[in-house]
C-alpha positions as CSV (number, residue, x, y, z in Angstrom):
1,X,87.5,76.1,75.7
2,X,88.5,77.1,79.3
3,X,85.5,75.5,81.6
4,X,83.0,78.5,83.0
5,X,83.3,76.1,86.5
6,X,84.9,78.6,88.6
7,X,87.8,77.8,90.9
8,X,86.5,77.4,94.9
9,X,87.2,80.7,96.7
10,X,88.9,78.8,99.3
11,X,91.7,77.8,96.8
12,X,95.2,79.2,96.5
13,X,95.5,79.2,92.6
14,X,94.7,81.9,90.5
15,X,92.5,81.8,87.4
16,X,95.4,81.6,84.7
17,X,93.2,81.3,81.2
18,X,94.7,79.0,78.9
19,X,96.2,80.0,75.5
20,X,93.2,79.2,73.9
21,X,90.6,80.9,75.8
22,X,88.5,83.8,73.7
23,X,86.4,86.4,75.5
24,X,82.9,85.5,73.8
25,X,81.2,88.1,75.4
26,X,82.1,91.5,76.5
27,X,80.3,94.1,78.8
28,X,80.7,97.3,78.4
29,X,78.8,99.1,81.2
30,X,80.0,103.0,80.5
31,X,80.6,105.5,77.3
32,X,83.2,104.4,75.3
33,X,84.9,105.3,72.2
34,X,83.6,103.5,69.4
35,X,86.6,102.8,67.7
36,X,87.4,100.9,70.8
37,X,84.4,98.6,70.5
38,X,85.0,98.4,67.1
39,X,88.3,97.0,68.0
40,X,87.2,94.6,70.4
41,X,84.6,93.0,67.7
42,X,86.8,92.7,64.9
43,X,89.1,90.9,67.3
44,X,86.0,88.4,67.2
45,X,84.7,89.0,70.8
46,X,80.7,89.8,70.8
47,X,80.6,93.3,72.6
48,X,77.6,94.5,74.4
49,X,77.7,97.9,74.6
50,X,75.0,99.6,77.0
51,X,76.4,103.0,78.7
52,X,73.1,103.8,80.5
53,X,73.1,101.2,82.4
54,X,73.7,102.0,86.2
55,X,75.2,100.6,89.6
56,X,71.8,98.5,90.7
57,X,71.7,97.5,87.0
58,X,74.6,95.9,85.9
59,X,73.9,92.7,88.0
60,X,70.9,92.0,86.0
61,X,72.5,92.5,83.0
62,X,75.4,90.4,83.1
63,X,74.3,87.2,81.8
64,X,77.0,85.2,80.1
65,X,79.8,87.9,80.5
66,X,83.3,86.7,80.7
67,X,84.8,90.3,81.2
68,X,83.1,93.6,82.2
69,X,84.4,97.1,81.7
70,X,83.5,100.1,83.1
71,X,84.9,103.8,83.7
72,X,83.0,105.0,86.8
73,X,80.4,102.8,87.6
74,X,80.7,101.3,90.4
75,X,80.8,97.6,90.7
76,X,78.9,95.8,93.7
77,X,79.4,92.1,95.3
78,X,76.0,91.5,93.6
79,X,77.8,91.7,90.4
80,X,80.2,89.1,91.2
81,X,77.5,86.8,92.7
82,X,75.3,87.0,89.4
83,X,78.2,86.6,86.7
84,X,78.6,83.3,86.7
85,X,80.9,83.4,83.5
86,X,82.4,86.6,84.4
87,X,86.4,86.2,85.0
88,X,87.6,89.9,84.3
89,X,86.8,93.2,85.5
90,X,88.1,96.1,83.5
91,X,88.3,99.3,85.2
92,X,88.6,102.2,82.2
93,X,90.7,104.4,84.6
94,X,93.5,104.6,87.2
95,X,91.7,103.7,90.4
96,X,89.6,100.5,91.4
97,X,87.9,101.9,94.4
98,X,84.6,101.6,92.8
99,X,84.8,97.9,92.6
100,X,84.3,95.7,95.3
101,X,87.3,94.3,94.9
102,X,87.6,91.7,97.6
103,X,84.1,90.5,96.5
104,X,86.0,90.1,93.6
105,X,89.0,88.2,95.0
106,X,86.5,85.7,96.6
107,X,84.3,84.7,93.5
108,X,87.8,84.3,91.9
109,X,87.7,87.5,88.9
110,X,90.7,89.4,88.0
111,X,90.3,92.9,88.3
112,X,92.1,95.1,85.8
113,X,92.9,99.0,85.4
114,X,94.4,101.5,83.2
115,X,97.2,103.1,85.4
116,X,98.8,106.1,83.4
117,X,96.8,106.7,80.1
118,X,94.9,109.6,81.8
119,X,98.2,111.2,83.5
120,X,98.5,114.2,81.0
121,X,94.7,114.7,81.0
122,X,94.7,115.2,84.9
123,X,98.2,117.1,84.6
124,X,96.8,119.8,82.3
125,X,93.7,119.9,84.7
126,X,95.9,120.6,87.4
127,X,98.1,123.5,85.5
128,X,94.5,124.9,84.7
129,X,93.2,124.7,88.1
130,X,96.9,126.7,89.5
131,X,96.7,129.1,86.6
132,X,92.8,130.2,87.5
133,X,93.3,130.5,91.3
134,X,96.8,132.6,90.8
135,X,94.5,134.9,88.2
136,X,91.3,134.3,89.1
137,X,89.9,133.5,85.7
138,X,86.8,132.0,86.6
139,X,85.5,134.9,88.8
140,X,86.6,137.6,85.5
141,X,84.5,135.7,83.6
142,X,81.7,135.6,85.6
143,X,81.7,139.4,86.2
144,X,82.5,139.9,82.2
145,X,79.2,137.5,81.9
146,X,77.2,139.8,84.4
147,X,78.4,143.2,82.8
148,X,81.0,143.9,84.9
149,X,84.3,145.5,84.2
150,X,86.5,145.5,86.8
151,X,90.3,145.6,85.7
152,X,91.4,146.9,89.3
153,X,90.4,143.8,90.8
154,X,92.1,141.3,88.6
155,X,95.2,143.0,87.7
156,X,96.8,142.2,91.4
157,X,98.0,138.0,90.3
158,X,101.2,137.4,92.2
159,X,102.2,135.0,89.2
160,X,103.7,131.4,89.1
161,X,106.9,131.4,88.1
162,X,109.6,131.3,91.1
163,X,107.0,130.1,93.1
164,X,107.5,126.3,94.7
165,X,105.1,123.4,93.7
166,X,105.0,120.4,96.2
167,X,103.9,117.1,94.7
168,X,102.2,114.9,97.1
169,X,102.2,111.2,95.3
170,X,104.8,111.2,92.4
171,X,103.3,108.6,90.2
172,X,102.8,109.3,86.2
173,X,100.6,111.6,87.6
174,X,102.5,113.8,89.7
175,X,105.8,113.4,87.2
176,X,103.2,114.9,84.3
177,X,102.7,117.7,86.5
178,X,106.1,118.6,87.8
179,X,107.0,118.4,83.8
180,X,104.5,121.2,83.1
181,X,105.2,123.1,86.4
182,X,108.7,123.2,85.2
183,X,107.5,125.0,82.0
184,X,106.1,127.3,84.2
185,X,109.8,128.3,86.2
186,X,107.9,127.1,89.0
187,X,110.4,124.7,91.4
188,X,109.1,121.4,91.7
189,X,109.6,119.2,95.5
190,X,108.6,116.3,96.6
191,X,109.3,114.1,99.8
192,X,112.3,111.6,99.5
193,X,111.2,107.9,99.9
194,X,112.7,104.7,100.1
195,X,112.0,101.9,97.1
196,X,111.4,104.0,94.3
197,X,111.1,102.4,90.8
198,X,114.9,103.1,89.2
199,X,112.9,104.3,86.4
200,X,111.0,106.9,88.9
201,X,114.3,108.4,90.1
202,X,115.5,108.8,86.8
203,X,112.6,110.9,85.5
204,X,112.7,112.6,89.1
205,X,115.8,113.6,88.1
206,X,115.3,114.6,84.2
207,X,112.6,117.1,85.5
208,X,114.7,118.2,88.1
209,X,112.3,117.7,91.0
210,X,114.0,118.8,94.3
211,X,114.1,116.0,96.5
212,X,112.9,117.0,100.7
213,X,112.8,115.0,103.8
214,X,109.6,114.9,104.8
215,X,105.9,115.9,104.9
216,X,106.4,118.9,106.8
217,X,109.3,120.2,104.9
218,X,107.1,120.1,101.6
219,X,104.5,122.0,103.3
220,X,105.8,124.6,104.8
221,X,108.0,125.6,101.6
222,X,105.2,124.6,99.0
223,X,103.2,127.4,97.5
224,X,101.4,125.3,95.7
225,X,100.6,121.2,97.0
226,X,99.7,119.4,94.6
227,X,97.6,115.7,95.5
228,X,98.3,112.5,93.9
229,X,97.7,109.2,95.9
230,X,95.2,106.6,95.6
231,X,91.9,106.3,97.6
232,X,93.0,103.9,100.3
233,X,92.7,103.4,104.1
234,X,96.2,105.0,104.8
235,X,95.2,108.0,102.2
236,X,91.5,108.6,103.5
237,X,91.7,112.0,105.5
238,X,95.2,113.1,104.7
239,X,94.6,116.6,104.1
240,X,93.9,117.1,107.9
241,X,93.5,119.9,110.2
242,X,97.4,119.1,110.7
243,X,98.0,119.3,107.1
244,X,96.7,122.5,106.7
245,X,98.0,124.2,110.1
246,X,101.6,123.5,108.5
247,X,100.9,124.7,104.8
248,X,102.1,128.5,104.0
249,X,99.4,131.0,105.0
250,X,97.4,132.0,101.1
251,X,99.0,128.8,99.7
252,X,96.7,127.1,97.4
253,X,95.8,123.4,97.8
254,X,95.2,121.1,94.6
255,X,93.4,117.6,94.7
256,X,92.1,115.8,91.7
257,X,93.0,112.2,93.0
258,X,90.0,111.5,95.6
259,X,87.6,113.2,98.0
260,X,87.8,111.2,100.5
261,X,91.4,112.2,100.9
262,X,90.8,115.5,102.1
263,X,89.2,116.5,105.5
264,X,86.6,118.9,104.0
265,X,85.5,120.4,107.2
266,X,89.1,120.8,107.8
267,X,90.0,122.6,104.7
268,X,86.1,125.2,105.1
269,X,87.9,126.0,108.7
270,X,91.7,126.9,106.9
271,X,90.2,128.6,103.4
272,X,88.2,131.1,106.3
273,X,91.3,131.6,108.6
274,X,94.2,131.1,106.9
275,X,93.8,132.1,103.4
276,X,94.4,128.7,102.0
277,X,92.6,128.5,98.2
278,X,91.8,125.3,96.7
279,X,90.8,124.0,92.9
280,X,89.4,120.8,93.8
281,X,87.6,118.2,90.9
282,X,87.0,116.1,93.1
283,X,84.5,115.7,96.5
284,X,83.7,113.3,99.3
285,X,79.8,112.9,98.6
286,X,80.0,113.5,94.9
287,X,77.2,112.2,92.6
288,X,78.1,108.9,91.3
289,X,76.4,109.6,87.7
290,X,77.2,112.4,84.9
291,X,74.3,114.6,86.2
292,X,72.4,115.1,89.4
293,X,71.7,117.7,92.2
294,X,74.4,118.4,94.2
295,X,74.8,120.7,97.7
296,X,78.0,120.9,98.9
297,X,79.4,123.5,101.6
298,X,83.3,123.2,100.3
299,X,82.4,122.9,96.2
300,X,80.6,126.5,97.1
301,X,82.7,127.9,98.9
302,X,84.3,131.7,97.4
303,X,88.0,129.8,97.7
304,X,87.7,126.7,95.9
305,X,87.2,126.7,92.2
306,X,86.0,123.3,91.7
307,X,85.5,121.3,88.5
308,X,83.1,117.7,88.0
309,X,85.7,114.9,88.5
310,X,86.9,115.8,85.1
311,X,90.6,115.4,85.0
312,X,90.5,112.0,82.8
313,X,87.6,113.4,80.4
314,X,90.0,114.6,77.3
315,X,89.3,113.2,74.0
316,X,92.6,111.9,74.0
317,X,93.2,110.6,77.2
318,X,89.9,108.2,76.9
319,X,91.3,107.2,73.3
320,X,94.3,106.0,75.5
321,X,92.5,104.5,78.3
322,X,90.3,102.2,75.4
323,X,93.7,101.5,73.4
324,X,94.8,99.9,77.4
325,X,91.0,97.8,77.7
326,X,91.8,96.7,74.4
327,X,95.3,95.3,75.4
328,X,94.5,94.1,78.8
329,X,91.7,91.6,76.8
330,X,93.7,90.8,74.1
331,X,96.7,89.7,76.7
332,X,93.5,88.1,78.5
333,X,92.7,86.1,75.7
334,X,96.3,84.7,75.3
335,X,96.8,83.9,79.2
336,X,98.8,86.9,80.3
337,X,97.7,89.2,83.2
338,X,98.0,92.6,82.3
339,X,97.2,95.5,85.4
340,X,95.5,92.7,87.4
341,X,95.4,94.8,90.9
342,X,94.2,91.7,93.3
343,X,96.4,89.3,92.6
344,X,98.7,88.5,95.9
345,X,102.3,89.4,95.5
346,X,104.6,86.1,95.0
347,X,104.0,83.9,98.1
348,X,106.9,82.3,100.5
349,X,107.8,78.6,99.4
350,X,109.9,76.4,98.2
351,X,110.4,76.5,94.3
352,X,110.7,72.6,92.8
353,X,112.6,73.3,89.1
354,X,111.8,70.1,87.4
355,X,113.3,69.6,83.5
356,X,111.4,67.6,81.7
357,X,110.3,65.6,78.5
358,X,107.7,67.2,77.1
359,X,104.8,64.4,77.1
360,X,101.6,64.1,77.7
361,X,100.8,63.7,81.1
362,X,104.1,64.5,82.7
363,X,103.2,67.4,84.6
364,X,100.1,65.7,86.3
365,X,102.4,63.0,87.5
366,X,104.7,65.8,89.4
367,X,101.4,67.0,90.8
368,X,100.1,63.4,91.4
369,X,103.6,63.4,93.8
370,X,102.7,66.6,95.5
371,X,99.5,66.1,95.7
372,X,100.2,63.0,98.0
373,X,102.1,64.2,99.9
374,X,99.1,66.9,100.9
375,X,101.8,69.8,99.1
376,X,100.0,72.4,97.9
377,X,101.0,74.5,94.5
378,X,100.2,78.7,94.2
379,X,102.1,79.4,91.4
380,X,103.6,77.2,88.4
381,X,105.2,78.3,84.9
382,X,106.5,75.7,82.1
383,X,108.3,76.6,79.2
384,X,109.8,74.8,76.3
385,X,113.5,74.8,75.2
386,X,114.4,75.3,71.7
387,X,113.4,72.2,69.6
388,X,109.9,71.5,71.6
389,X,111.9,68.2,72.8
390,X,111.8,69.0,76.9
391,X,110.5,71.2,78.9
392,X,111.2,73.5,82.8
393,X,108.2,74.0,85.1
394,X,109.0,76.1,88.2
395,X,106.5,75.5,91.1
396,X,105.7,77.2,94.2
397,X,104.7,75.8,97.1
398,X,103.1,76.5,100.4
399,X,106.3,75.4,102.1
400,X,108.9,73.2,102.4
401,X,110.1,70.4,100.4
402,X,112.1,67.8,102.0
403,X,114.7,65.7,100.2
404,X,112.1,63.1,100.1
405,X,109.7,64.3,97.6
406,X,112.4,66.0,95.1
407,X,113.8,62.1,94.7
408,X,110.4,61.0,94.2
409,X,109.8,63.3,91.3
410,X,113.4,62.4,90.2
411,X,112.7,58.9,89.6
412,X,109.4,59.5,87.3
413,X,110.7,57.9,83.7
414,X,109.9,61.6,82.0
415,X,112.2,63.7,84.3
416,X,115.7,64.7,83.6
417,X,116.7,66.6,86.6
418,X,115.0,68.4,89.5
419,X,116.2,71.3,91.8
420,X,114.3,72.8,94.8
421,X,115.0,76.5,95.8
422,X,114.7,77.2,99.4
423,X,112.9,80.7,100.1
């Protein structure tokens, strides 16, 4: 069993759980299907399920946790600093900004997430949201609801179809909405950037998303702008008073990604002079909990029909999201990393190949030699050729190797050959 010892925070190496390593003891901090958890204890893990615990709870109910999961909970140092067994945080959604994730990094627990699984649940959200400003569903029904006929009034849509959709942020996400807005005959653009996935440009170019080349050129042709970008430093505030100056006058702004990316005084000041409309599910200050009081200039504002950070709460989509938790442990459980988010991308260094007889101890004696020579390792993989007989490792170090050091692991009696990699 893999030691609950963690590794020092001022370490280089990851925690890479062994193949024999079972999660005996699984928090599940949130509402979550119970299929799922069935799952998760037939697999032979002891599950705790408690959904009513809170943010200032989960600390004291940690105990002997090995992996936590939560939807939108959020997830404090103090949690980090009381779970002394805990090595995995699952986030049940797309975004980790709930968890402190470099509080996290430093006690040495991967953090997880589900990227994708909710994509068509926001993406319908988002057709809904476009589809009740352009006819102003919500306000009918309200009227209907109050006695109200009035058929002049709602009878003046402009309609969506020929109308232009700009899709800020085209990750699964924004590619789920450009495939509905399509269904719609509305024309789909986005901004052109360098780097894209192939496997983004491809489905860029199955929907037929128009390609512009930059910021401003979406905005000023979008009818509709549609927000899709992670809650980060470079994100917070994007929807400025800038942002708004250049969108069309009456256009209609979407966000269901984060609140904090949108200026909300900003967008009061534009819905009152310019016409802009918004359907908005989700706001800076928020309630962090299911219910709660909540007094919010833009949410009541007559422009923005606003839903209750919703867009992920399909029946479906949270099926999908368990399905990923489920994976993400199981891979866990077997050593692989699956949508760990704060692991460091592959470090610079030198990469010693060494092929080796596959014996006890052989490894240790490679380390022994770098260890010597004060060479430190961040990332190692061995593998076994066919047969079982010998053996590659490939491992990074923090620098350079001179010629030196590959002849000393050379001569060890259990090494064929050695190659170092410059990088």
């Amino acid at each position: 069993m893999w030691s609950s010892q963690r590794t020092p925070a001022d370490e280089h190496s990851h925690p890479q759980p062994p193949a024999s390593f079972q999660v005996v003891d699984i928090l599940i901090a949130d509402n979550f299907p119970v299929g799922a958890v069935a799952e998760l204890r037939g697999a032979g893990h002891t599950v705790r399920h408690e959904p009513g615990l809170g943010a200032d709870d989960i600390a004291g109910a940690i105990g002997d946790a090995s992996a936590l999961v939560v939807r939108g909970t959020n997830v404090g140092a103090a949690v980090f600093d009381a779970g002394k067994a805990l090595r995995l945080v699952i986030r049940a959604g797309a975004g980790v900004n709930t968890i402190d994730v470099p509080a996290a990094s430093q006690a040495g627990v991967l953090v997880a997430n589900t990227p994708g699984r909710n994509a068509i649940a926001v993406a319908e959200l988002v057709l809904g949201l476009i589809t009740a400003i352009d006819r102003r569903i919500p306000d009918a029904v309200a009227d209907l609801r109050a006695g109200r006929w009035d058929k002049g009034r709602y009878s003046k849509a402009e309609g969506l179809a020929g109308k232009t959709l700009g899709i800020v942020g085209v990750g699964e996400i924004g590619l789920e909405v450009a495939k509905r807005a399509t269904s719609f005959d509305m024309h789909v653009i986005a901004v052109q950037k360098a780097g894209r996935p192939p496997g983004v440009l491809r489905r860029i170019g199955e929907i037929g998303i128009g390609l512009v080349s930059d910021d401003d050129a979406l905005l000023t042709t979008a009818d509709v702008v549609s927000i899709h970008v992670p809650a980060t430093q470079e994100t917070a505030g994007l929807v400025d008073e800038r942002f708004l100056a250049t969108m069309k006058e009456g256009a209609i702004l979407i966000n269901t990604s984060r609140g904090d990316v949108v200026d909300e005084e900003a967008l009061v000041a534009a819905m009152d002079t310019r016409g802009i409309r918004a359907g908005l599910d989700v706001f800076r200050d928020e309630p962090s909990g299911s219910e709660g009081d909540f007094t919010s200039r833009l949410a009541a504002h007559p422009s923005v029909y606003g839903t209750h950070h919703i867009g992920a709460s399909t029946e479906q989509a949270q099926r999908a999201i368990a399905a990923e938790v489920v994976e993400i442990v199981a891979a866990f459980t077997r050593g692989a990393l699956r949508n760990c988010v704060n692991l460091a991308d592959q470090p610079a260094g030198d990469v010693l190949t060494v092929q080796h007889v596959n014996r006890v101890g052989v490894l240790a004696g490679v380390l022994g030699v770098l260890r010597d020579a004060g060479i430190n390792v961040t990332t190692m993989e061995n593998r076994l050729f066919t047969g079982g007989h010998t053996a590659t490792a490939s491992i990074r170090v923090d620098g350079e190797l001179g010629e030196d050091i590959a002849a000393t692991v050379e001569a060890l009696d259990t090494v064929v050959s050695v190659t170092v990699v410059r990088t």
